[in-house]
C-alpha positions as a printed Julia matrix, in Angstrom:
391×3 Matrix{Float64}:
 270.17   91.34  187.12
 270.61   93.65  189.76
 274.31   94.46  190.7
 275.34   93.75  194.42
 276.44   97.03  196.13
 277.12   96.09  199.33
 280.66   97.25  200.65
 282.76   96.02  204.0
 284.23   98.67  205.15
 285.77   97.97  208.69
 289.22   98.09  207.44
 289.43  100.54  205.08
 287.53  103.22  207.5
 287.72  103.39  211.11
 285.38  106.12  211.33
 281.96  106.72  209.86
 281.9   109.69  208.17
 279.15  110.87  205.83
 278.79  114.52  204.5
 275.68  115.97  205.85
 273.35  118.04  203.71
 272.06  120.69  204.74
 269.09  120.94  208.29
 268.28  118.79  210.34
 267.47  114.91  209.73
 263.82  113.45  210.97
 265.57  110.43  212.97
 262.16  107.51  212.71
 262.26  104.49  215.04
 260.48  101.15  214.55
 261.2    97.67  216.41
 263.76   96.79  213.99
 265.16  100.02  212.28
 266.48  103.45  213.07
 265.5   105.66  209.66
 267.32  108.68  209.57
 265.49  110.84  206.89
 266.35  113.91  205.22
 263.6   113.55  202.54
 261.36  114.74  205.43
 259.1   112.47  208.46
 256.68  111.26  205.56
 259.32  109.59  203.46
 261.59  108.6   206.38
 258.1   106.63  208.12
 257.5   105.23  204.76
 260.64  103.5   204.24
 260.74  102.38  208.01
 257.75  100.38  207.25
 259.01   99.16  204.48
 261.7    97.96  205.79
 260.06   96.55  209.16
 258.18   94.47  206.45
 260.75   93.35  204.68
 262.34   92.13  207.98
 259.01   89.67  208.43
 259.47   88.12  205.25
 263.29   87.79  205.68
 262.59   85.78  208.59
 259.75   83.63  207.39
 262.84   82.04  206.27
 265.24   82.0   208.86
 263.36   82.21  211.86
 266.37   84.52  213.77
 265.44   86.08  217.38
 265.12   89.35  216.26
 265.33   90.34  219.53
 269.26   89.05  219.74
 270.18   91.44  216.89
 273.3    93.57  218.62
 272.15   96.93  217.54
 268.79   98.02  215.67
 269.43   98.14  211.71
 270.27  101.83  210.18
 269.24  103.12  207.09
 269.79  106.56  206.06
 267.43  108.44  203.14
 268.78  111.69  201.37
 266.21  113.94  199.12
 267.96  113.3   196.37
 270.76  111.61  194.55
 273.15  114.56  194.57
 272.84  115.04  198.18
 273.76  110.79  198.38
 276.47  111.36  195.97
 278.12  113.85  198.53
 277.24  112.28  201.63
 279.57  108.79  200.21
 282.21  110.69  199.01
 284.31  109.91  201.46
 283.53  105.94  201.43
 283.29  104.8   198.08
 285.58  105.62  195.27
 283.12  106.24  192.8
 278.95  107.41  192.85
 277.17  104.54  193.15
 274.25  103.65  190.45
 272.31  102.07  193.5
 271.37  102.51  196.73
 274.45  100.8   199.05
 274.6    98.83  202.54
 278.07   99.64  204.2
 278.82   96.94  206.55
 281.3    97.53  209.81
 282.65   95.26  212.03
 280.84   97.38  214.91
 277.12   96.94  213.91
 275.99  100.15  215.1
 277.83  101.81  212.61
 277.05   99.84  209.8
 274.36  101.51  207.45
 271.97  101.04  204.34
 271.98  104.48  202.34
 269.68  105.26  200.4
 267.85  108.39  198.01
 264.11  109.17  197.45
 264.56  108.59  193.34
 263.67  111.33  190.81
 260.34  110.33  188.27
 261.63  108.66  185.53
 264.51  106.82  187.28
 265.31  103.58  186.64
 265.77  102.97  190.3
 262.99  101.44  192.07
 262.97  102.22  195.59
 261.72   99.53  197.2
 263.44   96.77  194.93
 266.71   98.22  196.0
 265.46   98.56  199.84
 264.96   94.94  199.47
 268.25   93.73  198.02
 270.64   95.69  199.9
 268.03   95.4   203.08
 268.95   91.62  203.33
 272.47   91.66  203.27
 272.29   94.13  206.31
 269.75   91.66  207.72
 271.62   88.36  207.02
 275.1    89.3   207.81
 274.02   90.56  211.52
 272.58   86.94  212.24
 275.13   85.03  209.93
 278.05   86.09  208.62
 279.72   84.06  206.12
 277.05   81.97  204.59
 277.71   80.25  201.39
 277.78   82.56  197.83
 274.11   80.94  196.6
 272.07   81.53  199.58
 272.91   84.98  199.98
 272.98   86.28  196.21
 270.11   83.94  195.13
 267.81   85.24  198.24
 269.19   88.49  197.91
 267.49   88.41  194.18
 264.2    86.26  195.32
 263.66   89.27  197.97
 264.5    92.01  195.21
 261.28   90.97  193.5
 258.95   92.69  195.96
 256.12   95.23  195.18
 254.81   97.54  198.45
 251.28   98.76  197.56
 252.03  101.08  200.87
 250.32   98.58  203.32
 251.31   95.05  202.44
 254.51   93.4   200.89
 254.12   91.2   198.55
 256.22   88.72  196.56
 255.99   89.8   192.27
 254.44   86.79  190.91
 256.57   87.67  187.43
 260.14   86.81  187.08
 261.96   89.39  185.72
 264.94   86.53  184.8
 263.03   84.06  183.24
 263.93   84.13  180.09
 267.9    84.67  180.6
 267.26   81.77  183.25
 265.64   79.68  180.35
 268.32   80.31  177.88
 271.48   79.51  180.2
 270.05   76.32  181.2
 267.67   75.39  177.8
 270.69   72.13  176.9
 272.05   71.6   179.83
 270.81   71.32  183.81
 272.81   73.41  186.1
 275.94   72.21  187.61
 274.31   71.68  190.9
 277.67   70.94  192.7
 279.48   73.47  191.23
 276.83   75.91  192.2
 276.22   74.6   195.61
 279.96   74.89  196.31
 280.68   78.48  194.45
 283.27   80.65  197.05
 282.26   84.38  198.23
 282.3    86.48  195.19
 281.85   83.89  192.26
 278.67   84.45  191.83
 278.49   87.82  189.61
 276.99   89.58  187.22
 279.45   89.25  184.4
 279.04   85.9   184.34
 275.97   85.11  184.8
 276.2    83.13  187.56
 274.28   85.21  189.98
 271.04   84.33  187.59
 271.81   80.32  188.48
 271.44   81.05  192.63
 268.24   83.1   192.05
 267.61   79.72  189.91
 268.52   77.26  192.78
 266.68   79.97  195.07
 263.61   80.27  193.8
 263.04   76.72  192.62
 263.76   75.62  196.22
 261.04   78.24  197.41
 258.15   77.74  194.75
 258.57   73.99  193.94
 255.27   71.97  194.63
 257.8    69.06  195.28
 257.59   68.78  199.4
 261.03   67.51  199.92
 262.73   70.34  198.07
 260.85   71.96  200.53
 261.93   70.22  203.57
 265.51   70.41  202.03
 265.62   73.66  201.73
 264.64   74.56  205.61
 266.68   72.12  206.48
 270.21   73.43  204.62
 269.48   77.08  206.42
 268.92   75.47  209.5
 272.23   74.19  209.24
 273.91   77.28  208.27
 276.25   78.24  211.84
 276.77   82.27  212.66
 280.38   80.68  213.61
 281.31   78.43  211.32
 283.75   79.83  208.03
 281.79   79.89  204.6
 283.48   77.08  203.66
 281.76   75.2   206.51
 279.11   76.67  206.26
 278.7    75.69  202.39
 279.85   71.65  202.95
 276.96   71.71  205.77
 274.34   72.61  202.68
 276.07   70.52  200.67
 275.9    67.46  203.13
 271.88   68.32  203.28
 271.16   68.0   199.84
 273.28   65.21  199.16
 271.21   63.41  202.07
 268.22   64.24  200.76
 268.35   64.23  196.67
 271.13   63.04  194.17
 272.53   65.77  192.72
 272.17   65.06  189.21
 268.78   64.18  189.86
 267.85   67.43  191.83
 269.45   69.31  188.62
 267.33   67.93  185.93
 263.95   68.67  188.22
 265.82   72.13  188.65
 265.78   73.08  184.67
 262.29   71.27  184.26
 261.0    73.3   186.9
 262.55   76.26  184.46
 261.83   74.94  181.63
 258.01   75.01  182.16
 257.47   78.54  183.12
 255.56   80.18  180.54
 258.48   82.69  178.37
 257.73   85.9   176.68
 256.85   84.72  173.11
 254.49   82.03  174.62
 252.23   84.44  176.67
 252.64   86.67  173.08
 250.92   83.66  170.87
 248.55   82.84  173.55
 247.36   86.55  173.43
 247.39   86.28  170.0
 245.19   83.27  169.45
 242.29   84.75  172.49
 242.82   88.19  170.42
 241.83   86.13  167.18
 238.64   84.56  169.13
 237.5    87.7   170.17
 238.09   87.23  174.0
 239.55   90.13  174.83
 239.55   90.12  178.39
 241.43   86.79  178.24
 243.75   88.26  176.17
 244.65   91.49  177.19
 245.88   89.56  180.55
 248.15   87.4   178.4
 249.84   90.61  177.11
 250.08   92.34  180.64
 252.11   89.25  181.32
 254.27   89.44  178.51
 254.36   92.88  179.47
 255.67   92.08  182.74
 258.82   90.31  181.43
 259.41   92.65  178.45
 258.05   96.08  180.05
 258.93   98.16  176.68
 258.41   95.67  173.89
 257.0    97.44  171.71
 254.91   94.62  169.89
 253.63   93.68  173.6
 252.18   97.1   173.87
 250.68   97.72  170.3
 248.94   94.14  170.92
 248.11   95.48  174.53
 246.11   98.9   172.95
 244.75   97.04  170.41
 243.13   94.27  172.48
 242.09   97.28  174.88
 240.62   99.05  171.84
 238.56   96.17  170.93
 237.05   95.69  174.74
 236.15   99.29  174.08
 238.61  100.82  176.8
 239.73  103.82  174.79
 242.04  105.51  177.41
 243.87  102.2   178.25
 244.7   101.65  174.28
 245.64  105.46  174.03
 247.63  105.08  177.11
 249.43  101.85  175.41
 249.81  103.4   172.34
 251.84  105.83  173.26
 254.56  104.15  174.68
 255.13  102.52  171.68
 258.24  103.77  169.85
 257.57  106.02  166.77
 259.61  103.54  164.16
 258.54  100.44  165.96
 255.82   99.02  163.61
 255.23   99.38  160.0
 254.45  103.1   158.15
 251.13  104.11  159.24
 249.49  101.34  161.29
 251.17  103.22  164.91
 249.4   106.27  163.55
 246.24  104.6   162.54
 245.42  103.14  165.91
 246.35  106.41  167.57
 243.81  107.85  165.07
 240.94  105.22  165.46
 241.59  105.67  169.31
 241.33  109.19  169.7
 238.44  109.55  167.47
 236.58  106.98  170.12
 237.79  109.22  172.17
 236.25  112.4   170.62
 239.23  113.93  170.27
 238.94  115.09  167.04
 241.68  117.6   166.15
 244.45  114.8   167.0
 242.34  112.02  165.86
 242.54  114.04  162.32
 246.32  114.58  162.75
 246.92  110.62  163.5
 244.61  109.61  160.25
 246.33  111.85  158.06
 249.78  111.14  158.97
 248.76  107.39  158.39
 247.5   107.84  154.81
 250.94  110.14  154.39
 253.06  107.5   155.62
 251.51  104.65  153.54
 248.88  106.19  151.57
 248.62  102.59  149.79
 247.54  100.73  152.87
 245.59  103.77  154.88
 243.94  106.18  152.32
 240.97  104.65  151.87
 240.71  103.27  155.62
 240.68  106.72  157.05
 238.96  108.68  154.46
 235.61  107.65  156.03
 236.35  109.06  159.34
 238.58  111.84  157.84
 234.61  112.52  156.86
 232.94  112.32  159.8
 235.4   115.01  161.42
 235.28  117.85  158.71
Protein backbone atom coordinates (compact mmCIF):
# COMPACT_ATOMS: atom_id res chain seq x y z
CA UNK A 1 0.00 0.00 0.00
CA UNK A 2 1.45 3.16 -0.68
CA UNK A 3 2.70 5.16 2.43
CA UNK A 4 1.12 8.72 2.93
CA UNK A 5 3.89 11.41 2.77
CA UNK A 6 2.19 14.34 3.09
CA UNK A 7 3.62 16.74 5.89
CA UNK A 8 1.90 20.10 7.61
CA UNK A 9 4.33 22.20 8.07
CA UNK A 10 2.94 25.73 9.08
CA UNK A 11 4.15 25.44 12.54
CA UNK A 12 7.19 23.89 12.49
CA UNK A 13 8.55 26.35 9.54
CA UNK A 14 7.66 29.82 9.02
CA UNK A 15 9.64 30.12 6.03
CA UNK A 16 9.92 28.03 2.89
CA UNK A 17 13.18 27.18 2.33
CA UNK A 18 14.40 24.60 -0.17
CA UNK A 19 18.13 24.16 -1.27
CA UNK A 20 18.42 25.01 -4.84
CA UNK A 21 20.49 22.94 -7.23
CA UNK A 22 22.37 24.23 -9.35
CA UNK A 23 20.92 26.88 -12.86
CA UNK A 24 18.13 28.07 -13.42
CA UNK A 25 14.53 26.34 -13.01
CA UNK A 26 12.04 26.23 -16.29
CA UNK A 27 8.99 27.79 -14.17
CA UNK A 28 5.64 25.97 -16.55
CA UNK A 29 2.15 27.44 -16.06
CA UNK A 30 -1.19 25.71 -16.74
CA UNK A 31 -4.83 26.77 -15.45
CA UNK A 32 -4.38 24.92 -12.36
CA UNK A 33 -0.57 24.47 -11.60
CA UNK A 34 2.66 26.38 -11.43
CA UNK A 35 5.53 23.50 -12.35
CA UNK A 36 8.75 24.61 -11.43
CA UNK A 37 11.19 22.18 -13.26
CA UNK A 38 14.72 21.59 -12.99
CA UNK A 39 14.62 18.31 -15.02
CA UNK A 40 14.38 20.75 -17.98
CA UNK A 41 10.89 22.46 -20.03
CA UNK A 42 10.12 18.85 -21.48
CA UNK A 43 9.76 17.12 -18.15
CA UNK A 44 8.44 20.17 -16.25
CA UNK A 45 5.35 20.45 -19.33
CA UNK A 46 4.93 16.81 -18.91
CA UNK A 47 4.14 16.67 -15.38
CA UNK A 48 1.99 19.95 -15.66
CA UNK A 49 -0.27 18.00 -17.81
CA UNK A 50 -0.31 15.42 -15.79
CA UNK A 51 -1.25 17.02 -13.15
CA UNK A 52 -3.93 19.42 -14.93
CA UNK A 53 -5.44 15.89 -15.65
CA UNK A 54 -5.41 14.60 -12.60
CA UNK A 55 -7.21 17.78 -11.36
CA UNK A 56 -10.32 16.77 -13.91
CA UNK A 57 -10.71 13.52 -12.49
CA UNK A 58 -10.35 14.79 -8.86
CA UNK A 59 -13.25 16.85 -9.51
CA UNK A 60 -15.48 14.48 -11.39
CA UNK A 61 -15.96 13.81 -7.83
CA UNK A 62 -16.28 16.82 -6.02
CA UNK A 63 -17.38 19.22 -8.39
CA UNK A 64 -15.18 22.33 -6.51
CA UNK A 65 -15.01 25.86 -8.46
CA UNK A 66 -11.70 25.54 -9.45
CA UNK A 67 -11.72 28.90 -10.11
CA UNK A 68 -12.16 29.75 -6.08
CA UNK A 69 -8.88 27.91 -5.35
CA UNK A 70 -6.77 30.84 -3.29
CA UNK A 71 -3.56 30.37 -5.10
CA UNK A 72 -2.69 28.05 -8.24
CA UNK A 73 -1.25 24.53 -6.95
CA UNK A 74 2.82 24.22 -6.89
CA UNK A 75 4.73 21.39 -7.66
CA UNK A 76 8.36 21.41 -7.89
CA UNK A 77 10.49 18.56 -10.11
CA UNK A 78 14.34 18.04 -9.40
CA UNK A 79 16.57 15.85 -12.04
CA UNK A 80 17.17 13.55 -9.72
CA UNK A 81 16.74 12.13 -6.28
CA UNK A 82 19.97 13.47 -4.83
CA UNK A 83 19.26 16.89 -5.90
CA UNK A 84 15.44 16.26 -3.91
CA UNK A 85 17.28 14.82 -1.08
CA UNK A 86 19.16 18.24 -0.65
CA UNK A 87 16.59 20.53 -1.61
CA UNK A 88 14.26 18.92 1.80
CA UNK A 89 16.94 18.92 4.00
CA UNK A 90 15.92 21.54 5.75
CA UNK A 91 12.07 20.34 6.10
CA UNK A 92 11.97 16.86 6.78
CA UNK A 93 14.07 15.00 9.23
CA UNK A 94 14.86 12.23 7.18
CA UNK A 95 15.06 11.53 2.91
CA UNK A 96 11.93 10.66 1.95
CA UNK A 97 11.30 7.18 -0.09
CA UNK A 98 8.51 9.17 -2.04
CA UNK A 99 7.74 12.07 -3.63
CA UNK A 100 6.10 14.58 -0.66
CA UNK A 101 3.25 17.40 -0.61
CA UNK A 102 4.22 20.02 2.15
CA UNK A 103 1.16 21.73 3.17
CA UNK A 104 1.25 25.55 4.77
CA UNK A 105 -1.24 27.40 6.27
CA UNK A 106 -0.53 30.18 3.47
CA UNK A 107 -1.42 28.20 0.25
CA UNK A 108 0.97 29.84 -1.91
CA UNK A 109 3.66 28.37 -0.17
CA UNK A 110 2.51 25.06 0.13
CA UNK A 111 4.20 22.60 -2.44
CA UNK A 112 4.20 18.98 -4.02
CA UNK A 113 8.01 17.96 -4.59
CA UNK A 114 8.84 15.77 -6.62
CA UNK A 115 12.09 13.85 -8.78
CA UNK A 116 12.20 12.58 -12.42
CA UNK A 117 12.99 8.71 -11.11
CA UNK A 118 16.12 6.79 -12.24
CA UNK A 119 15.25 3.34 -14.66
CA UNK A 120 14.79 0.68 -12.49
CA UNK A 121 13.16 2.58 -9.59
CA UNK A 122 10.51 1.38 -7.83
CA UNK A 123 8.93 4.77 -7.89
CA UNK A 124 6.39 5.35 -10.42
CA UNK A 125 6.05 8.84 -11.28
CA UNK A 126 2.80 9.36 -12.02
CA UNK A 127 1.28 6.98 -9.24
CA UNK A 128 3.00 9.16 -6.73
CA UNK A 129 1.89 12.53 -8.70
CA UNK A 130 -1.47 11.16 -8.12
CA UNK A 131 -1.46 10.33 -4.42
CA UNK A 132 0.29 13.17 -3.03
CA UNK A 133 -1.49 15.42 -5.98
CA UNK A 134 -4.88 14.95 -4.13
CA UNK A 135 -4.09 15.77 -0.80
CA UNK A 136 -2.75 19.19 -2.19
CA UNK A 137 -6.00 19.27 -4.18
CA UNK A 138 -8.47 18.26 -1.39
CA UNK A 139 -7.10 20.10 1.51
CA UNK A 140 -7.27 23.62 -0.52
CA UNK A 141 -11.16 23.04 -1.03
CA UNK A 142 -11.70 21.03 2.31
CA UNK A 143 -9.71 20.80 5.03
CA UNK A 144 -10.49 18.36 7.60
CA UNK A 145 -12.54 15.75 5.92
CA UNK A 146 -13.03 12.49 7.59
CA UNK A 147 -9.80 9.75 7.66
CA UNK A 148 -11.70 7.29 4.86
CA UNK A 149 -12.48 9.71 2.24
CA UNK A 150 -9.22 11.16 2.02
CA UNK A 151 -6.85 7.96 2.41
CA UNK A 152 -9.31 5.66 0.52
CA UNK A 153 -9.52 8.32 -2.56
CA UNK A 154 -6.11 9.16 -2.08
CA UNK A 155 -5.42 5.22 -3.00
CA UNK A 156 -8.46 4.94 -5.73
CA UNK A 157 -6.57 8.03 -7.54
CA UNK A 158 -3.01 6.33 -6.99
CA UNK A 159 -4.14 3.68 -9.45
CA UNK A 160 -3.77 5.82 -12.55
CA UNK A 161 -1.76 5.02 -15.78
CA UNK A 162 -0.88 8.33 -18.23
CA UNK A 163 -0.22 6.92 -21.75
CA UNK A 164 1.09 10.78 -22.26
CA UNK A 165 -2.32 12.03 -23.64
CA UNK A 166 -5.14 10.58 -21.59
CA UNK A 167 -5.52 9.51 -17.83
CA UNK A 168 -6.96 6.68 -17.18
CA UNK A 169 -8.21 4.73 -14.16
CA UNK A 170 -5.96 0.92 -13.91
CA UNK A 171 -8.68 -1.49 -14.31
CA UNK A 172 -6.37 -4.00 -11.91
CA UNK A 173 -6.31 -3.65 -8.24
CA UNK A 174 -3.11 -3.84 -6.98
CA UNK A 175 -4.87 -4.66 -3.22
CA UNK A 176 -7.10 -7.20 -4.07
CA UNK A 177 -5.90 -9.92 -2.68
CA UNK A 178 -4.71 -8.31 0.84
CA UNK A 179 -8.34 -6.71 0.55
CA UNK A 180 -9.75 -10.35 0.10
CA UNK A 181 -7.85 -11.83 2.91
CA UNK A 182 -8.64 -9.08 5.70
CA UNK A 183 -12.21 -9.28 5.04
CA UNK A 184 -12.55 -13.29 3.65
CA UNK A 185 -14.67 -14.19 7.55
CA UNK A 186 -15.76 -11.24 8.46
CA UNK A 187 -17.48 -7.89 6.64
CA UNK A 188 -15.81 -4.74 7.55
CA UNK A 189 -16.72 -2.84 10.57
CA UNK A 190 -18.55 -0.29 8.59
CA UNK A 191 -19.08 2.05 11.64
CA UNK A 192 -15.90 1.74 12.92
CA UNK A 193 -14.48 2.60 9.58
CA UNK A 194 -16.86 5.31 8.76
CA UNK A 195 -16.01 6.97 12.08
CA UNK A 196 -11.96 6.30 12.13
CA UNK A 197 -10.18 9.91 13.51
CA UNK A 198 -7.28 11.69 11.34
CA UNK A 199 -4.40 9.38 11.35
CA UNK A 200 -6.02 5.87 12.15
CA UNK A 201 -6.04 4.82 9.07
CA UNK A 202 -2.28 3.53 8.38
CA UNK A 203 -0.23 1.36 6.91
CA UNK A 204 0.83 -0.75 9.83
CA UNK A 205 -2.35 -1.74 10.36
CA UNK A 206 -3.87 -2.26 7.60
CA UNK A 207 -6.50 -0.12 7.86
CA UNK A 208 -5.70 2.19 5.05
CA UNK A 209 -6.48 -1.07 2.65
CA UNK A 210 -10.31 -1.04 4.31
CA UNK A 211 -10.96 2.93 3.01
CA UNK A 212 -9.56 2.10 -0.47
CA UNK A 213 -12.18 -0.90 0.24
CA UNK A 214 -15.14 1.41 1.26
CA UNK A 215 -13.70 3.77 -1.64
CA UNK A 216 -13.68 1.89 -4.38
CA UNK A 217 -16.75 -0.23 -3.75
CA UNK A 218 -18.71 3.04 -3.41
CA UNK A 219 -17.20 4.13 -6.92
CA UNK A 220 -17.48 0.79 -9.03
CA UNK A 221 -20.63 -0.79 -7.47
CA UNK A 222 -23.41 -1.46 -10.17
CA UNK A 223 -25.78 -0.95 -7.09
CA UNK A 224 -27.33 2.79 -7.96
CA UNK A 225 -27.94 3.82 -4.45
CA UNK A 226 -24.39 3.20 -3.29
CA UNK A 227 -24.02 5.45 -5.94
CA UNK A 228 -26.33 8.13 -4.99
CA UNK A 229 -24.94 7.63 -1.39
CA UNK A 230 -21.81 8.17 -2.11
CA UNK A 231 -22.34 11.79 -3.98
CA UNK A 232 -24.45 12.51 -1.54
CA UNK A 233 -21.92 11.97 1.77
CA UNK A 234 -19.23 14.38 -0.23
CA UNK A 235 -21.77 16.72 -0.88
CA UNK A 236 -22.19 16.99 2.65
CA UNK A 237 -18.67 17.26 3.57
CA UNK A 238 -18.36 21.42 4.88
CA UNK A 239 -14.75 23.31 4.13
CA UNK A 240 -15.76 24.71 7.80
CA UNK A 241 -16.97 22.24 9.71
CA UNK A 242 -14.16 20.11 12.22
CA UNK A 243 -13.47 16.43 10.97
CA UNK A 244 -15.45 15.27 13.50
CA UNK A 245 -18.42 17.05 11.88
CA UNK A 246 -17.54 16.52 9.01
CA UNK A 247 -17.37 12.55 9.59
CA UNK A 248 -21.05 12.36 11.67
CA UNK A 249 -22.45 14.29 8.41
CA UNK A 250 -21.23 10.97 6.25
CA UNK A 251 -22.20 9.00 8.82
CA UNK A 252 -25.83 10.51 9.05
CA UNK A 253 -25.92 9.86 4.99
CA UNK A 254 -25.33 6.39 5.00
CA UNK A 255 -27.28 5.58 7.89
CA UNK A 256 -30.26 7.35 5.90
CA UNK A 257 -29.72 5.58 3.09
CA UNK A 258 -28.47 1.78 3.94
CA UNK A 259 -28.24 -0.16 7.34
CA UNK A 260 -24.97 -0.50 8.18
CA UNK A 261 -24.65 -4.05 8.67
CA UNK A 262 -26.37 -4.50 5.58
CA UNK A 263 -24.14 -2.08 3.47
CA UNK A 264 -21.09 -4.22 5.04
CA UNK A 265 -22.00 -7.61 3.90
CA UNK A 266 -22.72 -6.12 0.09
CA UNK A 267 -19.24 -4.40 0.84
CA UNK A 268 -17.16 -7.90 1.26
CA UNK A 269 -19.46 -9.60 -1.47
CA UNK A 270 -18.63 -6.94 -3.72
CA UNK A 271 -14.82 -8.12 -2.63
CA UNK A 272 -15.35 -11.27 -2.44
CA UNK A 273 -16.24 -11.70 -6.16
CA UNK A 274 -13.36 -10.06 -7.80
CA UNK A 275 -11.47 -12.56 -9.60
CA UNK A 276 -7.86 -13.24 -7.12
CA UNK A 277 -4.52 -14.21 -8.41
CA UNK A 278 -4.73 -18.06 -8.28
CA UNK A 279 -8.19 -17.91 -10.05
CA UNK A 280 -7.03 -15.95 -13.21
CA UNK A 281 -3.79 -18.66 -12.79
CA UNK A 282 -6.28 -21.90 -13.19
CA UNK A 283 -8.35 -20.19 -15.70
CA UNK A 284 -5.11 -19.67 -17.80
CA UNK A 285 -4.32 -22.94 -17.10
CA UNK A 286 -7.43 -24.75 -18.26
CA UNK A 287 -7.57 -22.26 -21.94
CA UNK A 288 -3.64 -23.22 -22.01
CA UNK A 289 -4.78 -27.01 -21.80
CA UNK A 290 -7.50 -26.36 -24.74
CA UNK A 291 -5.14 -24.89 -26.85
CA UNK A 292 -6.61 -21.28 -26.86
CA UNK A 293 -3.85 -19.42 -26.41
CA UNK A 294 -4.94 -16.09 -27.05
CA UNK A 295 -7.59 -16.59 -24.34
CA UNK A 296 -5.12 -17.58 -22.17
CA UNK A 297 -2.23 -15.61 -22.39
CA UNK A 298 -4.78 -12.63 -21.30
CA UNK A 299 -5.66 -14.62 -18.18
CA UNK A 300 -1.93 -14.61 -17.23
CA UNK A 301 -1.33 -10.82 -18.10
CA UNK A 302 -3.99 -10.44 -15.46
CA UNK A 303 -2.51 -12.48 -12.97
CA UNK A 304 0.42 -10.71 -13.99
CA UNK A 305 -1.04 -7.52 -13.12
CA UNK A 306 -1.63 -8.40 -9.43
CA UNK A 307 1.57 -10.46 -8.98
CA UNK A 308 4.00 -8.46 -11.48
CA UNK A 309 7.13 -10.88 -10.61
CA UNK A 310 5.54 -14.24 -9.92
CA UNK A 311 7.56 -16.19 -11.35
CA UNK A 312 5.04 -19.11 -12.23
CA UNK A 313 2.78 -16.20 -13.84
CA UNK A 314 5.57 -15.45 -16.20
CA UNK A 315 6.91 -19.02 -17.15
CA UNK A 316 3.03 -19.76 -17.93
CA UNK A 317 3.02 -16.25 -19.72
CA UNK A 318 6.24 -17.38 -22.26
CA UNK A 319 5.00 -20.55 -22.59
CA UNK A 320 1.46 -19.70 -23.73
CA UNK A 321 3.32 -16.97 -25.97
CA UNK A 322 5.57 -19.74 -27.29
CA UNK A 323 2.73 -21.83 -28.30
CA UNK A 324 0.82 -18.75 -30.27
CA UNK A 325 4.17 -18.71 -31.99
CA UNK A 326 5.30 -15.17 -30.56
CA UNK A 327 8.93 -16.02 -29.96
CA UNK A 328 10.20 -12.58 -28.71
CA UNK A 329 7.25 -12.15 -26.22
CA UNK A 330 8.11 -15.80 -24.58
CA UNK A 331 11.92 -14.86 -24.68
CA UNK A 332 11.06 -11.58 -23.24
CA UNK A 333 8.95 -13.52 -20.36
CA UNK A 334 11.40 -15.91 -19.87
CA UNK A 335 13.80 -13.95 -18.78
CA UNK A 336 12.38 -12.35 -16.01
CA UNK A 337 11.90 -15.43 -14.49
CA UNK A 338 14.26 -16.06 -11.56
CA UNK A 339 17.14 -18.55 -12.26
CA UNK A 340 16.06 -21.10 -9.18
CA UNK A 341 12.41 -20.45 -9.67
CA UNK A 342 11.22 -23.68 -11.44
CA UNK A 343 12.52 -27.12 -11.44
CA UNK A 344 16.37 -28.12 -12.86
CA UNK A 345 16.29 -27.68 -16.47
CA UNK A 346 12.75 -26.86 -17.64
CA UNK A 347 13.76 -22.58 -17.21
CA UNK A 348 16.62 -23.54 -19.47
CA UNK A 349 14.72 -25.68 -21.82
CA UNK A 350 12.17 -23.09 -22.80
CA UNK A 351 14.91 -20.50 -23.11
CA UNK A 352 16.47 -23.11 -25.46
CA UNK A 353 13.30 -24.12 -27.52
CA UNK A 354 12.69 -20.23 -27.72
CA UNK A 355 15.80 -19.07 -28.99
CA UNK A 356 16.19 -21.79 -31.42
CA UNK A 357 12.61 -20.40 -32.96
CA UNK A 358 14.33 -17.62 -32.80
CA UNK A 359 17.43 -18.67 -34.84
CA UNK A 360 19.59 -17.88 -32.37
CA UNK A 361 21.58 -20.69 -32.38
CA UNK A 362 24.76 -20.22 -30.31
CA UNK A 363 22.48 -19.43 -27.09
CA UNK A 364 19.80 -21.70 -28.12
CA UNK A 365 22.78 -24.47 -27.84
CA UNK A 366 23.95 -23.00 -24.50
CA UNK A 367 20.17 -23.13 -22.99
CA UNK A 368 19.72 -27.00 -24.32
CA UNK A 369 22.83 -28.06 -22.90
CA UNK A 370 22.62 -26.52 -19.61
CA UNK A 371 19.10 -28.25 -19.45
CA UNK A 372 20.33 -31.81 -20.12
CA UNK A 373 23.31 -30.77 -17.42
CA UNK A 374 20.93 -29.74 -14.92
CA UNK A 375 18.59 -32.79 -15.24
CA UNK A 376 20.06 -34.91 -17.79
CA UNK A 377 17.19 -37.53 -16.74
CA UNK A 378 14.31 -35.37 -17.80
CA UNK A 379 16.12 -33.22 -20.84
CA UNK A 380 18.79 -35.43 -22.59
CA UNK A 381 16.88 -36.98 -24.90
CA UNK A 382 14.40 -33.87 -25.45
CA UNK A 383 17.18 -31.68 -26.67
CA UNK A 384 19.42 -34.05 -28.37
CA UNK A 385 17.29 -33.67 -31.53
CA UNK A 386 17.75 -30.04 -31.80
CA UNK A 387 21.26 -30.20 -30.19
CA UNK A 388 21.35 -31.93 -33.95
CA UNK A 389 19.93 -29.65 -36.00
CA UNK A 390 22.46 -26.85 -34.70
CA UNK A 391 25.89 -28.71 -35.10
Amino acid sequence: MKARLVLALAILFPVTVFSAPAGTPTVVKGPHYTVTSWAGPAAGQSTLDVMEALAARYNSLFLFDLSKAPAPWNVVLYANKDDFDAALAGQIATPATDYIYLHYADPTRSVLAAWVPAEGSPVDEVRSLAFQGFFQFLWTFLPHPPAWVETGLATVFWNSHWDGKVLTANPELPFLESLQERWKDKAPDLKALLNAPEGTLDAASGRDLEAWGLAAFLLETSDPTYARLFGSALAALSPTATEEANRAAVVQRFQAAKDLTEAAADIQAFWKAKQGFQARMDQGMALFNAKNFTAAAGSFQSALALRPTDDGALYWAGLTAYEAKDYPGADGLFARVGPKALPPGLLAYARGLTAFALKQNDAAKAWLTQAATEDATAYAKLTAPVLDLIK
